[in-house]
C-alpha positions in Angstrom: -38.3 13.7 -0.6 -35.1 15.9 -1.0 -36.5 17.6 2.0 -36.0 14.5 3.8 -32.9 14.1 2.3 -31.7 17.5 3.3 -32.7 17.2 7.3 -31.2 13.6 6.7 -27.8 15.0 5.8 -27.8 17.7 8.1 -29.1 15.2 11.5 -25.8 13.4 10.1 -23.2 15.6 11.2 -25.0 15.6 15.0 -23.9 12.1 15.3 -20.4 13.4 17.1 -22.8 14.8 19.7 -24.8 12.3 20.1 -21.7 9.9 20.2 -20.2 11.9 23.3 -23.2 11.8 25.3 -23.1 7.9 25.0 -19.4 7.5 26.0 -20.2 10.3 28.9 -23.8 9.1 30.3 -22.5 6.2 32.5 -19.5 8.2 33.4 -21.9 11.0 34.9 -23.7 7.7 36.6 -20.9 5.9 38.3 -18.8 9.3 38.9 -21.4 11.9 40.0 -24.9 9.2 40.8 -27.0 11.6 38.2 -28.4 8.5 36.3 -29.3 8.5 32.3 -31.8 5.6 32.5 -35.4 4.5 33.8 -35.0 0.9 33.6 -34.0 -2.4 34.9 -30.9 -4.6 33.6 -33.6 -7.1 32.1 -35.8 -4.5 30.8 -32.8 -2.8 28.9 -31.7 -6.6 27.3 -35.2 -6.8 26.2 -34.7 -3.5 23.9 -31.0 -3.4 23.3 -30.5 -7.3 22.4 -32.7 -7.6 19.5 -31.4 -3.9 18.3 -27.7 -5.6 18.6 -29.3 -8.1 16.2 -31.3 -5.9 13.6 -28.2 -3.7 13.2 -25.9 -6.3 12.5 -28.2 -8.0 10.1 -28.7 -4.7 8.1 -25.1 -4.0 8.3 -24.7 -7.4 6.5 -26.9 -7.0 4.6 -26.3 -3.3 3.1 -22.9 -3.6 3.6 -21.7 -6.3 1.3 -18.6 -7.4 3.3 -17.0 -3.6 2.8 -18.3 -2.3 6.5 -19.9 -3.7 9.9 -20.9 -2.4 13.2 -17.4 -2.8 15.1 -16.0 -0.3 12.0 -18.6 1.6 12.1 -18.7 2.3 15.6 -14.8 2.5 15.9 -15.4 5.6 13.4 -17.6 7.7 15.0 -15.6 7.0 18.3 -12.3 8.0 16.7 -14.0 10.9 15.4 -17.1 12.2 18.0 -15.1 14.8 19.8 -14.0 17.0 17.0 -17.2 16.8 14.9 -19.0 17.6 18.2 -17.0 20.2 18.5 -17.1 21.8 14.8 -20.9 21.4 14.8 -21.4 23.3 18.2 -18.8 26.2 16.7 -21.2 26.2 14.0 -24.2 26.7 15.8 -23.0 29.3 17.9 -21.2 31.5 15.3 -17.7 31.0 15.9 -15.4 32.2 13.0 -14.0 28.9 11.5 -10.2 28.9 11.1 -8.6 29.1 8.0 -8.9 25.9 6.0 -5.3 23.8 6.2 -4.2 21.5 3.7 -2.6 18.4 5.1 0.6 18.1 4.4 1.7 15.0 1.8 4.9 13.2 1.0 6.6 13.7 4.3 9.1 10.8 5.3 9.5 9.5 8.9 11.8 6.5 10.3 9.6 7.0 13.8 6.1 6.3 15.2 4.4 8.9 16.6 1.1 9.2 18.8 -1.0 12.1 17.7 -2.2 13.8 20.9 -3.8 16.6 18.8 -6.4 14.4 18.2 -6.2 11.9 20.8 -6.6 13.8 23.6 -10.4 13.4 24.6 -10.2 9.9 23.4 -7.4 9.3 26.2 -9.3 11.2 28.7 -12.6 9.6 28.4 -10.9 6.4 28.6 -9.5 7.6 32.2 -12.5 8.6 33.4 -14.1 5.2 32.2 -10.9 3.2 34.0 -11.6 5.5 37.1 -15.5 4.3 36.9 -14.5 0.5 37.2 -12.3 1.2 40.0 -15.3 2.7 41.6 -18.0 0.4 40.9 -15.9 -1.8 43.3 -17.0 0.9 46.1 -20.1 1.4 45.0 -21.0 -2.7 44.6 -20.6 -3.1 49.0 -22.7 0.1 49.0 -25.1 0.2 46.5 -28.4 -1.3 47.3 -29.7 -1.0 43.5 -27.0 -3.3 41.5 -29.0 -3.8 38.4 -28.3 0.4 37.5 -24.6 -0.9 38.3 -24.9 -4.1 36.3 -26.1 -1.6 33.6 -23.3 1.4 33.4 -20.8 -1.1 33.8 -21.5 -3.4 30.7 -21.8 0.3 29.3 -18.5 1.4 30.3 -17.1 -1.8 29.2 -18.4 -1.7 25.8 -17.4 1.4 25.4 -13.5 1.3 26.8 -13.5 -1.4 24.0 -14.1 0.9 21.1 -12.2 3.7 23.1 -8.9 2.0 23.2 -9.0 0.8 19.4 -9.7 4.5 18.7 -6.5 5.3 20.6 -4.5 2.9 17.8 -5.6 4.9 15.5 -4.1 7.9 16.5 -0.6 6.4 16.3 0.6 7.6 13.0 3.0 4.7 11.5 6.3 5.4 9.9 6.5 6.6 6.2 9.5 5.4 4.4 7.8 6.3 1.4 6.7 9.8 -0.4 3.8 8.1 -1.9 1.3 5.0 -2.0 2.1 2.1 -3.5 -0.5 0.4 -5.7 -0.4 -3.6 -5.9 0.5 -4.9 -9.1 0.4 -8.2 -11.2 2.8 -7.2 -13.6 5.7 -9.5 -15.1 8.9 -8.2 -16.2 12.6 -8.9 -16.2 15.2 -7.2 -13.9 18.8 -6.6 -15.3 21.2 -5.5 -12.7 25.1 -4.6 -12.7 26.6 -4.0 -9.3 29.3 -1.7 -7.8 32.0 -4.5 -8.2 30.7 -5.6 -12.0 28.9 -8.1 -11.8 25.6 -8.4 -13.4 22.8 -11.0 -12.9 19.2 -11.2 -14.7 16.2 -12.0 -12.8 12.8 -12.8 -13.5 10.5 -9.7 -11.6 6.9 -10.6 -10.3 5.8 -7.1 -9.2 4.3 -6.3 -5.9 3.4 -3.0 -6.1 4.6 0.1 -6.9 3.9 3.9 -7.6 6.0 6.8 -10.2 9.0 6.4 -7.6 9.8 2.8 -6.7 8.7 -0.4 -6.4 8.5 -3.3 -4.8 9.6 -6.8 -6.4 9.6 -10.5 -6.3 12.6 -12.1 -7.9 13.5 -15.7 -8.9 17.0 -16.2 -8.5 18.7 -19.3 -8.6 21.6 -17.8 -6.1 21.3 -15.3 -3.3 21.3 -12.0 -3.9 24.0 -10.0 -1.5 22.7 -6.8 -0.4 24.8 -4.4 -2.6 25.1 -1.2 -4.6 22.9 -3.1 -7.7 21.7 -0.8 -10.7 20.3 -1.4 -13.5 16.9 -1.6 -15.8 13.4 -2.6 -15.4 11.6 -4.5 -18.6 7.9 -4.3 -17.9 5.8 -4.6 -21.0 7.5 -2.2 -23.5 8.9 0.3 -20.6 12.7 0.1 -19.7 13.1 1.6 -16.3 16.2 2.6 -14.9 16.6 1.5 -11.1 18.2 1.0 -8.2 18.1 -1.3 -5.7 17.2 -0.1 -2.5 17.0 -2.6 0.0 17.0 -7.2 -0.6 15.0 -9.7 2.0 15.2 -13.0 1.1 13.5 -13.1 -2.4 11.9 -9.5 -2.6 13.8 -6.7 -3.1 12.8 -2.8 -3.9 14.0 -0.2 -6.6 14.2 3.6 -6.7 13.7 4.6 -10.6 15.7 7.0 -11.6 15.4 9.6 -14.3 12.2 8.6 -15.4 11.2 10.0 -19.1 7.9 11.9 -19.5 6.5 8.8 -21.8 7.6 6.3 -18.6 6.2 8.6 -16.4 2.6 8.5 -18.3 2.8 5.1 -18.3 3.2 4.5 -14.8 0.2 7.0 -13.6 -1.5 5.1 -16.2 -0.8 1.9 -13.9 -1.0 3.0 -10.6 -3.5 6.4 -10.2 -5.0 5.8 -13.3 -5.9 2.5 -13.2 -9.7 1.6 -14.6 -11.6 0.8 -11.3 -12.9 -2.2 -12.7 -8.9 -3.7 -12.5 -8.8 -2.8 -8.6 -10.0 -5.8 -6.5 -12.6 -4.8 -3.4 -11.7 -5.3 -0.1 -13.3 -7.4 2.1 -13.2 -6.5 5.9 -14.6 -8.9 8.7 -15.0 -8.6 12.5 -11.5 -9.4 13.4 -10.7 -6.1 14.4 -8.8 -6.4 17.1 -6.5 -8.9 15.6 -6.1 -6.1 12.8 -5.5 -3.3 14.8 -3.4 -5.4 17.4 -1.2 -8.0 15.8 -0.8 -6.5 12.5 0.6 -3.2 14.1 2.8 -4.8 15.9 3.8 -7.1 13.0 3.8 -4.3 10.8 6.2 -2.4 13.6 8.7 -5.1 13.3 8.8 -5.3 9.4 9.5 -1.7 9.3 12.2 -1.7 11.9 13.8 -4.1 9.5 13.1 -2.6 6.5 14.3 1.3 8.0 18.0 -0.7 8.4 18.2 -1.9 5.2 16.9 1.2 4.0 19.6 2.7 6.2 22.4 0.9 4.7 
């Protein structure tokens, strides 16, 4: 059995390979007429259809809401080309490079599309818009249509997962140095601003990590964006903050000089956190309405945010 386990593991990391031959085998149809398949368009239904089905039932079924086909597949497009790549360097020898540790708590006001990584994923997706254009030619010449029928719903499924994989190389801005970690904690803000005025508030908190966080307030008046300072009571902790930025009844706080005893206790609430207390995630099929509306939601919100930020 750990045999079996072993060759399991190891025929894992092939999937990259396996991966680019699907994206590329109606590509090398439609492009060069060197076909992949021995079979009709109803003949391939018959065998892919009720697969479709099995897979998305044991998907279901194993994964318990947390993953489904569209994720699944999304990953191993987003990742094919450069696992492909580092298993075939394995195979033949090739010295690896030197192992490089990602860099962490970098800012950025900017988006930026990481062609490092996106390259092959933007090529393929040529070649498969190129392909479509041609099956237009090859549909008034082509006495065999069913083949064409076939690479085409191909190429379409695949240019599907190929341009969500392109999101995902678009790395988002990071106005922060580290994650936040959502939060259910009550507390009370008291805040003194640059012209003397001071105002207590009731604090829901959002989330938050050892730097910052970010804070729903009842307030009876508007808050004016300002040069507020102050404390944070949450549980027996008095933080000292300062407010960063104020949108209608949230607001967010840089602490500042934060003891070793407050720093304890918020590692304790953030990285530390029992994982009993976080709540799972739940992820559904509306992919393209995460990967499409939110980031262009999300893209607004942080243009707003980076002003206030600014100011």
């Amino acid at each position: 059995m750990q045999k079996l386990l072993y060759i399991d593991g190891i025929n894992y990391w092939f999937f990259g390979i396996r991966k680019i031959i699907f994206l590329i085998a109606p590509l090398w149809y439609i492009l060069f007429g060197f076909s992949s398949l021995n079979a009709t368009f109803s003949q391939l239904l018959l065998i892919w259809v009720p697969m479709f089905i099995a897979t998305q039932l044991a998907f279901k079924l194993v994964g318990q809401g947390r993953q489904n086909v569209m994720l699944s597949n999304l990953y191993e497009t987003a990742t094919a080309p450069h696992i492909a790549y580092a298993i075939l360097s394995e195979l033949v020898g090739r010295k690896q490079k030197n192992f490089a540790v990602t860099r962490k708590g970098i800012n950025t006001t900017k988006s930026k599309f990481n062609f490092k990584f996106g390259w092959p994923l933007v090529l393929i997706t040529f070649l498969s818009v190129v392909s479509l254009i041609k099956v237009v030619y090859l549909m008034t010449q082509s006495t065999n249509l069913s083949s064409v029928y076939i690479n085409v719903f191909w190429i379409g499924y695949n240019l599907i997962t190929l341009v969500l994989a392109i999101f995902l190389c678009i790395e988002r801005p990071r106005l922060r140095k580290a994650e936040r970690f959502e939060s259910h904690r009550k507390g009370k803000l008291s805040l003194v601003s640059s012209k003397g005025e001071s105002v207590e508030l009731e604090a829901n908190i959002i989330d938050w990590n050892e730097s910052g966080a970010r804070i729903h307030f009842i307030s009876k008046k508007k808050l004016l964006l300002g040069n507020y300072q102050g404390k944070l009571m949450v549980d027996d902790q008095y933080l000292n903050v300062r407010v960063v930025w104020i949108a209608s009844e949230v607001l967010a706080v840089e602490f500042l000089k934060v003891s070793i005893e407050q720093f304890a206790y918020l590692v304790g609430e953030t990285y530390a956190r029992p994982s009993h207390t976080i709540e799972s995630i739940t992820y559904n099929n509306k992919l393209i309405k995460l990967l499409f509306l939110q980031f262009f939601r999300r893209r607004k919100r942080m243009s707003k945010n980076k002003k206030l930020f600014k100011r």
